[in-house]
N, C-alpha and C positions, 0 to 999 in steps of 0.2 A: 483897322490897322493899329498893331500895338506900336505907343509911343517909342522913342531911340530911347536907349540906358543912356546915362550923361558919360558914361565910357565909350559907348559908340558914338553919340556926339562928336567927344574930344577924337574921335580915331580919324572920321570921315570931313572934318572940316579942312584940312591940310587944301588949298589950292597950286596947281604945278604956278611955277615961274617962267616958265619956256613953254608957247604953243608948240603942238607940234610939228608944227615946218620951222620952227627955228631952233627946236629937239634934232630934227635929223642936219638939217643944213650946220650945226656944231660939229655933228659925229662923222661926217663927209667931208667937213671941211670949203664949201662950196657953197654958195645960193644958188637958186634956179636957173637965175641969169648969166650965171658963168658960164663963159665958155670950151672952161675946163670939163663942165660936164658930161659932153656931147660923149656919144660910145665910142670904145674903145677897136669894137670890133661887132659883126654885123649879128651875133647870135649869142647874147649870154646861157650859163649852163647852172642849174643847183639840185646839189637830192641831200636830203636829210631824215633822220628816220623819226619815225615816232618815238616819243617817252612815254614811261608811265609812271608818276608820281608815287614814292612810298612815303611820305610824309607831305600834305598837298597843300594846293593854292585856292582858299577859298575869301574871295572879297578882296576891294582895291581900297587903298587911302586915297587915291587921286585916279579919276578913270579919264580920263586927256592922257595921260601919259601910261596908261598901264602900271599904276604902280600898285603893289602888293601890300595888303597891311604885315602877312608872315614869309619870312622865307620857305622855301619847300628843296627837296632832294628827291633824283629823277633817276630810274634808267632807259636809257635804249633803247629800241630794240631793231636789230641790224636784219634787214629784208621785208623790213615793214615799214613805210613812209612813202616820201613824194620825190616825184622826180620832174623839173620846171627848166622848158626853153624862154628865152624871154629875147623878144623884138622890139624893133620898132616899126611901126605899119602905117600905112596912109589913112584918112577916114575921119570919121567924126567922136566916134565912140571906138577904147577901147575894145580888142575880139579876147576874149577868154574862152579857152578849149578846157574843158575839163573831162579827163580817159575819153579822149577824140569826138568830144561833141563839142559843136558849139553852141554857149549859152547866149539867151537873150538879156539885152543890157540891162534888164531889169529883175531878172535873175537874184536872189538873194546872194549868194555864192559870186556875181559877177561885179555885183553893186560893192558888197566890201573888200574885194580885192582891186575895183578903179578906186576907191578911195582911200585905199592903202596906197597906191601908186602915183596917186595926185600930188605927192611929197617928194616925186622925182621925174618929174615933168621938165622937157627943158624951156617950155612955153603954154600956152591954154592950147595949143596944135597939135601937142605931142602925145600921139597915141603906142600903146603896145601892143603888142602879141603875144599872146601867153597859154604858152601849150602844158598844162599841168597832166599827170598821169599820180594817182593817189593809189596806193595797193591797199587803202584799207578804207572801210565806208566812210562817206561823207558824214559827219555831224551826226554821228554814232554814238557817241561818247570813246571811241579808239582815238583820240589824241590827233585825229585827219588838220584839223586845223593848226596844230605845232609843228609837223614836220611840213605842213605847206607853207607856214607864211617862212620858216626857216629857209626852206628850200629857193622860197623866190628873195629872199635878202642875201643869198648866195647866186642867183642867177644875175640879180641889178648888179653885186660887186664881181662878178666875172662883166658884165655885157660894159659895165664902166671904167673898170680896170681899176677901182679904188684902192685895191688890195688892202683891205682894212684889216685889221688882227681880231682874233676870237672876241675880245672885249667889245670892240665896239660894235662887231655885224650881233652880239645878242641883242644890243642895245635896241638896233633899230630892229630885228624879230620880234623885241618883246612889242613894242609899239603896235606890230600887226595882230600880232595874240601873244599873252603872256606868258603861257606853259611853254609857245616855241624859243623864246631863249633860250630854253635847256636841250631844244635838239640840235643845237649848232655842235653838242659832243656827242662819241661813242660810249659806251658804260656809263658811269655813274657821274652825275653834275649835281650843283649846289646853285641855287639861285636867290641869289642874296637882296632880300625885302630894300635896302638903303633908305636913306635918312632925310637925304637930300631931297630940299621942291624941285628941282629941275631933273631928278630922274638918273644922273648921271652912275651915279651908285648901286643902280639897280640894276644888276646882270647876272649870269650865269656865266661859272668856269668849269670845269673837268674836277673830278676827284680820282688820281692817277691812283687806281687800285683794280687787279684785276680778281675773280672770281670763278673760276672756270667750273666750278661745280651749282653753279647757281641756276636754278629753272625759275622762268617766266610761262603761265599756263594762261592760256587766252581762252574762256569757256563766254563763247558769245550766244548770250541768250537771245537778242534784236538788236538786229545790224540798221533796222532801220534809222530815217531821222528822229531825232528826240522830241518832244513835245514843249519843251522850254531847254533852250539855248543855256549855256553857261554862262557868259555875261547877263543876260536878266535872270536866272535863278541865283546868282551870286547878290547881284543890287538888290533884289526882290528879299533874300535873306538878310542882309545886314540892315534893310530900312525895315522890318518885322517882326524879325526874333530875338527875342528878350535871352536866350540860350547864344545866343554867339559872343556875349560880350567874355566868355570863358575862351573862344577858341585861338584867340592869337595867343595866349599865355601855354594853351596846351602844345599851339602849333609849332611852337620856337621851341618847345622842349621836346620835341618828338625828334625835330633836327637835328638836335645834339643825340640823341639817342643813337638815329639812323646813321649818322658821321660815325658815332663810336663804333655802332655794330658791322661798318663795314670795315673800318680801319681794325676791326679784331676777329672779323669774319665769323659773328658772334650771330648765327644765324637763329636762334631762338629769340633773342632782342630784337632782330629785324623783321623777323615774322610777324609777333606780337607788338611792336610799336605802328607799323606800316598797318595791319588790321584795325586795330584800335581807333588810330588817325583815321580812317578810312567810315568807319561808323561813326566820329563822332561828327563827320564834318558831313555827314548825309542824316545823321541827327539833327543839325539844325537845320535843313532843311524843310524835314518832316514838320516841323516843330514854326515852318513858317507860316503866315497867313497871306493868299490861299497857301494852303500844304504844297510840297513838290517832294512829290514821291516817284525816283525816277526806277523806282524797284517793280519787278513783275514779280509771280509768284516762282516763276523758274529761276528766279535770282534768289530766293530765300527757299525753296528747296536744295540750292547749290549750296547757300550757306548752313544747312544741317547736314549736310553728307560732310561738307569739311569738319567741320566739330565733332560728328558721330568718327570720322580715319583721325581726330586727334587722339580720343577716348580710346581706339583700338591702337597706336603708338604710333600711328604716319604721321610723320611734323609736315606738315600742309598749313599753310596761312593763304588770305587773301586780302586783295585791297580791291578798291570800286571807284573807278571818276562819276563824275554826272552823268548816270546811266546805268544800265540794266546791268550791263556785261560786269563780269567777274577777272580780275587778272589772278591766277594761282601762283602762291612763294613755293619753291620746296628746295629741295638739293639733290642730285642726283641721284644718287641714292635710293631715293622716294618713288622715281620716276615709273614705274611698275605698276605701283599699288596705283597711283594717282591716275594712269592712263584706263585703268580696268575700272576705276571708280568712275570717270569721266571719259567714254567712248569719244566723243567730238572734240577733246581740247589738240588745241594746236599748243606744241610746244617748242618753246624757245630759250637756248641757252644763250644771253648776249657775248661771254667770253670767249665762247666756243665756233662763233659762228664766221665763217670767211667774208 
């Protein structure tokens, strides 16, 4: 294992101030024991969509709280995400349905969503229900676990009636997973790293700008599960790679970039910033011990076909979360050449879409 840079050092010693049950019982306004908290009504409701990160989120300064060492900027994507009934049921255990199966308590997938819901328990008795329906695979690297845990912090503030405002339901998504902060909006959001031990400052808002000539190209190479998770290949990189101690410095300037080029709809700046970010933060990866290369060869084929339709004049860019799959930039425009160069992409205009 290569030793921390004393930059990573300084980055990851931060400790939260607030465990988190007394992280959410601020943001609710309520402890366990109250009996304010009991439900409002006998079936909460949430659907939220997936994002995909054009400037991204890789490593935590404090992992109890979700909290990000850089900010990132996100969009949408509308018909793709989660859609979460939430109950309360009799029992011992938690029932978690996931697209109408139900899993065993021991289930990875069912194991961290009771311990996400352990924070809104109105006693050690209180069990849920929880009927999730995901349109896009599970732990793919498509973003399944941001618009799910968004989806069910929207289901608990409907089944409780907290009526909590944008600010605070990110607060408690980011807690479940950090990229779902940014799907509590439609189009484009900003997720703001904060400064603060107790987390408070770190959330996601809306960037009110709309785009309607903008493509999202989904070229999914394996939809299957990943082979390392996002939170251990993020911890596994920052406690390893001698190459990250660059990436917060680059990540916070990719932000401003992303901010500008949408506020100037400066679609070659976003192309090339959202790409860039996108390599170098699966750079450090590569660059960890063990390596984590979440790339197949169909992924790096897809990335010379892009660079060969640049050379020929099609403005095509791409970005990549933890995982194989490809999301394509372009502008309508483009939409032609890019569906002929790519038989199988699904494509997605967020502004366009009902």
């Amino acid at each position: 294992m290569t030793p921390l840079s004393k930059m990573q050092t300084m980055l990851f010693e931060t400790q939260a101030s607030l465990s988190p049950q007394a992280f959410v019982d601020r943001i609710i306004g309520h402890s366990q024991q109250d009996s304010s908290l009991k439900p409002a009504k006998a079936c909460g409701f949430g659907a939220a969509p997936v994002n995909i990160a054009l400037s991204k989120y890789w490593g935590k300064r404090e992992t109890t709280l979700n909290l990000p060492i850089n900010s990132s900027v996100s969009i949408s994507l509308p018909g793709l995400g989660t859609q979460t009934e939430l109950s309360l049921t009799e029992g011992q255990q938690d029932q978690i349905v996931l697209n109408d199966q139900l899993l065993e308590p021991h289930h990875p997938f069912a194991k961290r969503l009771s311990g996400f819901l352990d924070y809104f328990r109105l006693n050690d008795h209180t069990m849920f229900h929880v009927d999730t329906l995901n349109s896009v695979p599970t732990a793919a690297g498509l973003a399944s676990s941001a618009s799910g845990y968004a989806a069910l912090v929207l289901a608990l503030n409907d089944l409780f009636q907290w009526q909590l405002q944008p600010k605070k339901l990110s607060l408690l998504a980011r807690l479940g997973s950090g990229s779902a902060s940014r799907s509590l909006y439609p189009g484009f959001a900003i997720w703001h790293k904060g400064e603060r031990d107790d987390g408070m400052d770190s959330y996601a808002e809306a960037i009110e700008t709309s785009w309607p000539e903008l493509c999202i190209g989904l070229l999914k190479i394996d939809i299957g599960e990943k082979s390392v998770g996002s939170t251990a290949g993020m911890q596994q990189t920052v406690n390893t790679c001698e190459l990250y101690q660059t990436w917060p410095q680059q990540a916070e300037k990719d932000v401003l970039k992303i901010q500008q080029a949408i506020t100037n709809k400066d679609f070659t700046l976003l192309g090339e910033t959202a790409e860039h970010n996108a390599l170098s933060m699966h750079a450090t990866m590569i660059a960890t011990w063990p390596p984590i290369l979440y790339w197949q060869p169909e992924s790096v084929a897809a990335m010379h076909t892009i660079w060969q339709l640049r050379q020929q004049g099609v403005t095509v860019y791409f970005t990549m979360d933890a995982g194989p799959n490809l999301k394509l930039l372009f502008l309508e425009t483009q939409k032609p050449a890019i569906e002929q160069a790519f038989a199988e992409l699904e494509v997605i205009q967020p502004f366009k879409q009902s």
